[in-house]
C-alpha positions as semicolon CSV with decimal commas, in nm:
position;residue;x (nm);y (nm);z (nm)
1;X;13,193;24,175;-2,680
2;X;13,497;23,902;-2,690
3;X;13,317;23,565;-2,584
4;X;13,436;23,499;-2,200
5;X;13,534;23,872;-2,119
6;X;13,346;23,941;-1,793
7;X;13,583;24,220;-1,654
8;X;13,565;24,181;-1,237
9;X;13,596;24,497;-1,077
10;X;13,737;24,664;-0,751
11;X;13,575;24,911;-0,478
12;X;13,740;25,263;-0,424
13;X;13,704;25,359;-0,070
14;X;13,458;25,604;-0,255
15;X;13,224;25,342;-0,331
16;X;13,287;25,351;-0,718
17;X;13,390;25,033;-0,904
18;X;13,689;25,032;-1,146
19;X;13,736;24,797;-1,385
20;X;14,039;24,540;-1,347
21;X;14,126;24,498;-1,685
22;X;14,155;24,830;-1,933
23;X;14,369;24,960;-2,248
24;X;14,645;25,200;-2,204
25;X;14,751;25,430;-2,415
26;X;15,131;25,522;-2,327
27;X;15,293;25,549;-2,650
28;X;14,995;25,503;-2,879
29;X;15,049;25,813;-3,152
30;X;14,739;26,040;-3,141
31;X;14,672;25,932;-3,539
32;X;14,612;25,559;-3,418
33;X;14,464;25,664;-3,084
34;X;14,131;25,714;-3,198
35;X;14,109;25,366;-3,366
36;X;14,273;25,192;-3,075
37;X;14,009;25,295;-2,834
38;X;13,704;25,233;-3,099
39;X;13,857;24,865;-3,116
40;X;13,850;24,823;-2,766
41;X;13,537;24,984;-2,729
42;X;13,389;24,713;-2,951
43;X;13,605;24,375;-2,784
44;X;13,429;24,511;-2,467
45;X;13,684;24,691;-2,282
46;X;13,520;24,985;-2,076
47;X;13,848;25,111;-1,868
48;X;14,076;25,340;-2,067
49;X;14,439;25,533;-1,925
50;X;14,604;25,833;-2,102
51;X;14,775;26,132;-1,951
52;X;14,842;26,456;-2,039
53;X;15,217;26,344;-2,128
54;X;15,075;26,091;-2,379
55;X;14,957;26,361;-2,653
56;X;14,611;26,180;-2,700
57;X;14,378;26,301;-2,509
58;X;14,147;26,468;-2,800
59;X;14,156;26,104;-2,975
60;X;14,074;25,940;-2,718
61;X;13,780;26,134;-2,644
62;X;13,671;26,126;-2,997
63;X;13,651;25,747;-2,973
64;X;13,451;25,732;-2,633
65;X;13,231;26,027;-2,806
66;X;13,163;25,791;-3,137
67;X;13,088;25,482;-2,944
68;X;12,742;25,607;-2,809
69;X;12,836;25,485;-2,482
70;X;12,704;25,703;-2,147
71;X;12,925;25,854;-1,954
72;X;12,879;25,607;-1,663
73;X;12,933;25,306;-1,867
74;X;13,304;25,325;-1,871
75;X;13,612;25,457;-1,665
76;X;13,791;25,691;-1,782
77;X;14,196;25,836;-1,638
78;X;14,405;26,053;-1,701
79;X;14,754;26,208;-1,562
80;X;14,888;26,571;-1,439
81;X;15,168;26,620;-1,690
82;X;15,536;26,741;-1,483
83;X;15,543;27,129;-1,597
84;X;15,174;27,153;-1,423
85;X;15,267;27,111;-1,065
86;X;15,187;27,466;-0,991
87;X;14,811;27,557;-0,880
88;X;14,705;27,786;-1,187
89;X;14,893;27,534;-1,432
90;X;14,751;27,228;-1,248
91;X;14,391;27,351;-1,310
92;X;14,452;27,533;-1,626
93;X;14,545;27,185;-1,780
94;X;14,328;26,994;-1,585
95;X;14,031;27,213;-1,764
96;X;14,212;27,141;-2,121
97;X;14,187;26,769;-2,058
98;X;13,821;26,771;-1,983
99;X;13,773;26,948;-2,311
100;X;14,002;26,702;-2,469
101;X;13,864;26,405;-2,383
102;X;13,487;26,574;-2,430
103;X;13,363;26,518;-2,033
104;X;13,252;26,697;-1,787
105;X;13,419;26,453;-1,512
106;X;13,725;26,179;-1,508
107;X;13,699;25,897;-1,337
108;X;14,080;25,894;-1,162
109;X;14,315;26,175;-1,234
110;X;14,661;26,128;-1,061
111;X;14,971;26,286;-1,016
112;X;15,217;26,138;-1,300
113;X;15,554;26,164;-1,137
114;X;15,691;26,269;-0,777
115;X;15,999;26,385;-0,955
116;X;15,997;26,788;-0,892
117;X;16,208;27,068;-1,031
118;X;16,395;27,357;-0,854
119;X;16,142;27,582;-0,701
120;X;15,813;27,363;-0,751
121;X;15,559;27,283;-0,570
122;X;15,562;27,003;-0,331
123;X;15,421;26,678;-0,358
124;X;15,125;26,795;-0,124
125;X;15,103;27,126;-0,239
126;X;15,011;26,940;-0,555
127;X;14,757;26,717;-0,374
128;X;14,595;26,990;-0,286
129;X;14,496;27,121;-0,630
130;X;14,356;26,759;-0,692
131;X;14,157;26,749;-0,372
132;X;13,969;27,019;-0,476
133;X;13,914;26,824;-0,811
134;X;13,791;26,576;-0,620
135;X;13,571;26,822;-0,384
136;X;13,407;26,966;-0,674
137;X;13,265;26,620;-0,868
138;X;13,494;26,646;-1,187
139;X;13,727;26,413;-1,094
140;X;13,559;26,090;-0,893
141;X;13,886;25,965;-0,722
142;X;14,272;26,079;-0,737
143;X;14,557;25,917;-0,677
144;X;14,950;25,899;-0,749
145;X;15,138;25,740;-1,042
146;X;15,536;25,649;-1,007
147;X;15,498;25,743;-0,631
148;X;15,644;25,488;-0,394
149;X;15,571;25,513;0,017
150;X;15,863;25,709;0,085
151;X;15,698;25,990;-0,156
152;X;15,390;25,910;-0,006
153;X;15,451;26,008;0,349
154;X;15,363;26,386;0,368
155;X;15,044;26,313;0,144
156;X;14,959;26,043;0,429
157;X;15,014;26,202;0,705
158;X;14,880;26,580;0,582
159;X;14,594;26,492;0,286
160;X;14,209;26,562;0,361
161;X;14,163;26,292;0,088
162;X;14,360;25,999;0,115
163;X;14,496;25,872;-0,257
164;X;14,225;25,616;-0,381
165;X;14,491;25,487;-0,659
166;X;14,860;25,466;-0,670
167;X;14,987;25,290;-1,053
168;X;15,324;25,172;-1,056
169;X;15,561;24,977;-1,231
170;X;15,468;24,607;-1,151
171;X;15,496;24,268;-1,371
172;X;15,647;23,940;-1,238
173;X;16,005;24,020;-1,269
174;X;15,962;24,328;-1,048
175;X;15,663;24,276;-0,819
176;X;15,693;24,566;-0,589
177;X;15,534;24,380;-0,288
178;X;15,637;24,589;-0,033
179;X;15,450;24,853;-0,254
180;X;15,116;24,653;-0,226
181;X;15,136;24,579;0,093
182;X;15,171;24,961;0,189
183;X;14,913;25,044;-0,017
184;X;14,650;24,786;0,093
185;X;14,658;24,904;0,406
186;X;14,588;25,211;0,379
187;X;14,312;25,074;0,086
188;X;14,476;25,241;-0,162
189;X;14,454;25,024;-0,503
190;X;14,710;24,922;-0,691
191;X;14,742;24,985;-1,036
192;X;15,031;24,778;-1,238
193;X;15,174;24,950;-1,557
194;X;15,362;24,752;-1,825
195;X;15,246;24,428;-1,665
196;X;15,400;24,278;-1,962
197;X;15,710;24,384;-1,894
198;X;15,747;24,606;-2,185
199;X;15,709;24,254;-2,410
200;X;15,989;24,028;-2,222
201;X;15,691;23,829;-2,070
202;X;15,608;23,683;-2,414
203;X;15,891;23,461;-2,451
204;X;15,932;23,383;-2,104
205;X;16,033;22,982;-2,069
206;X;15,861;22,967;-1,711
207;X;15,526;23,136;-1,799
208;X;15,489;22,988;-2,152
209;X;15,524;22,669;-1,994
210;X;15,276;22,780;-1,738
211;X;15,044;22,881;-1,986
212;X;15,058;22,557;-2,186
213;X;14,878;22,352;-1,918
214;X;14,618;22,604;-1,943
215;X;14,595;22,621;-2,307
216;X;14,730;23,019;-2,239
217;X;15,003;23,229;-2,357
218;X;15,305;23,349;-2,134
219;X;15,130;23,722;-2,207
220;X;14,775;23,545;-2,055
221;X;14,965;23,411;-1,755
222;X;15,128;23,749;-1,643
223;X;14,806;23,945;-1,698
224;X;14,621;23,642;-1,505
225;X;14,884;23,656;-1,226
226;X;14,829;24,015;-1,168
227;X;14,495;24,020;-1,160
228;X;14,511;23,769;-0,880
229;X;14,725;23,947;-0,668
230;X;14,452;24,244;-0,709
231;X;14,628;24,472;-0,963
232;X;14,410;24,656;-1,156
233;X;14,622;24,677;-1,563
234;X;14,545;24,795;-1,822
235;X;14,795;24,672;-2,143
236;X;14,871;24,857;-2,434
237;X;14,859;24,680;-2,802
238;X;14,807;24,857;-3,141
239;X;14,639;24,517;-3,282
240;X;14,286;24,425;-3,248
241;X;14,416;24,037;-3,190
242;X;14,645;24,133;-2,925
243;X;14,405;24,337;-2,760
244;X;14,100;24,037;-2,799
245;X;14,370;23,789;-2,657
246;X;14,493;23,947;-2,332
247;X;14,052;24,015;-2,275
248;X;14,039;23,611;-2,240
249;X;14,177;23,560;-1,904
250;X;13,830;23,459;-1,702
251;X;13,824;23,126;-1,797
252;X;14,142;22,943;-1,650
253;X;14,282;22,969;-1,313
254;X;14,651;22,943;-1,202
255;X;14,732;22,693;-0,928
256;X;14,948;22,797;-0,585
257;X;15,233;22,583;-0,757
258;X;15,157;22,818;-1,051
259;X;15,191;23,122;-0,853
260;X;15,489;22,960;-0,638
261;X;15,689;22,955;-0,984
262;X;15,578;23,280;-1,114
263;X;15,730;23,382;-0,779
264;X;16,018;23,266;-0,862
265;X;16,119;23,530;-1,147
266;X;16,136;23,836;-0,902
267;X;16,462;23,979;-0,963
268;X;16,409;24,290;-0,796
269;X;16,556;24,662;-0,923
270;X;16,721;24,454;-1,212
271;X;16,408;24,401;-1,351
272;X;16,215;24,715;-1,394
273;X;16,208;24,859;-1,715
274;X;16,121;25,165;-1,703
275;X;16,239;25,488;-1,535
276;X;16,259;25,459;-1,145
277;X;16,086;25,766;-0,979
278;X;16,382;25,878;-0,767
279;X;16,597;25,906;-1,055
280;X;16,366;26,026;-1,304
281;X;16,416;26,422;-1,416
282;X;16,180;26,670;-1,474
């Protein structure tokens, strides 16, 4: 395990602990997958994100399965893909996954995208499908990915089982605060994809000069900043290095003047990078 990599972890309203820091997987091809996950496996990672969209699933299971880790040793999501909104389709693929990945239980399995097409299901109708998931022990928590409160509202006012996880978009140039606010009160955690800003973060002026007082990188700063605010991320790197480096972030702390600057870089809608979920197509 990488020397100084004691992973804090949150409390679902269920009781279960997730890890803060993981891997993710978006965009890692299914032949480097497997290795990806083995090398994280070994740094000391123990939280690892894929979806149904992401096409590595079955690698990603054969790397938990080679580790000889138990089950409850490490968490473990994955994602609804968009044609599964349906009932029969939503559990039809939800069953493939669990073979995929070689379980018998996820940890977290959310809803990818709100975006629906003619004729779907709603939102809730959805929900539905994964509360009974979630009823019947083989998925631990569930939650929403890309949804934002205004596509949260009929789930909150109508759901049995309130969402334990919402992941969006977040990273200092687009902080979504309003977002985390929302969700904290309702105790809803808040998962941050592409806290590096899809790479911009690395060159950044103000957080590499951050990070120089600490002996950091810019990358170490925005990973450290998010954890702080009470993100749970999980970054994605090919490279063992990469994926050693953004594990050291326990052993520094940034100041409020820190934080005040970091603040500074908000710049709202202009700086999201990916696709926003009320524009976003099916």
């Amino acid at each position: 395990m990488t020397e100084n990599m004691q992973i804090p972890a949150l409390t679902l309203r269920t009781g279960a602990t997730i890890p803060q820091l993981g891997i993710g997987t978006y965009l890692v091809p299914p032949e480097d997958a497997q290795r990806v996950v083995e090398d994280a496996i070994e740094i000391g990672y123990r939280h690892f994100d894929t979806a149904q969209m992401y096409h590595n699933e079955k690698e990603v299971g054969r790397a938990l399965a080679a580790s000889g880790l138990k089950r409850e040793e490490y968490f473990l999501t994955t994602k609804l893909d968009n044609g599964n909104h349906r009932r029969d389709d939503a559990r039809r693929s939800f069953d493939e996954s669990l073979e995929k990945l070689g379980v018998e239980y996820v940890d977290l399995f959310l809803i990818h995208w709100p975006a629906r097409a003619a004729g779907e299901p709603t939102s809730m109708q959805t929900w539905r499908v994964l509360e009974e998931f979630h009823n019947e022990g083989r998925s631990k928590a569930i939650g929403l990915s890309n949804f934002f409160p205004h596509h949260m509202k009929e789930i909150i006012a109508q759901a049995q089982t309130l969402p334990h996880v919402t992941q969006i978009e977040s990273h200092p140039y687009l902080p979504m605060g309003d977002a985390h606010d929302f969700n904290r009160r309702l105790g809803i955690v808040t998962q941050a994809w592409s806290p590096l800003a899809r790479g911009r973060v690395v060159t950044d002026e103000t957080l590499t000069e951050i990070g120089a007082k600490h002996g950091k990188t810019a990358t170490q700063v925005a990973l450290r900043w998010a954890l702080d605010r009470g993100d749970v991320v999980f970054p994605k790197s090919l490279r063992r290095e990469r994926m050693e480096a953004n594990g050291k972030l326990f052993d520094f702390q940034l100041s409020s003047e820190d934080h005040a600057r970091i603040a500074g870089l908000d710049e709202g809608e202009a700086g999201r990078c990916g696709s926003h979920p009320d524009t976003r197509k099916i």
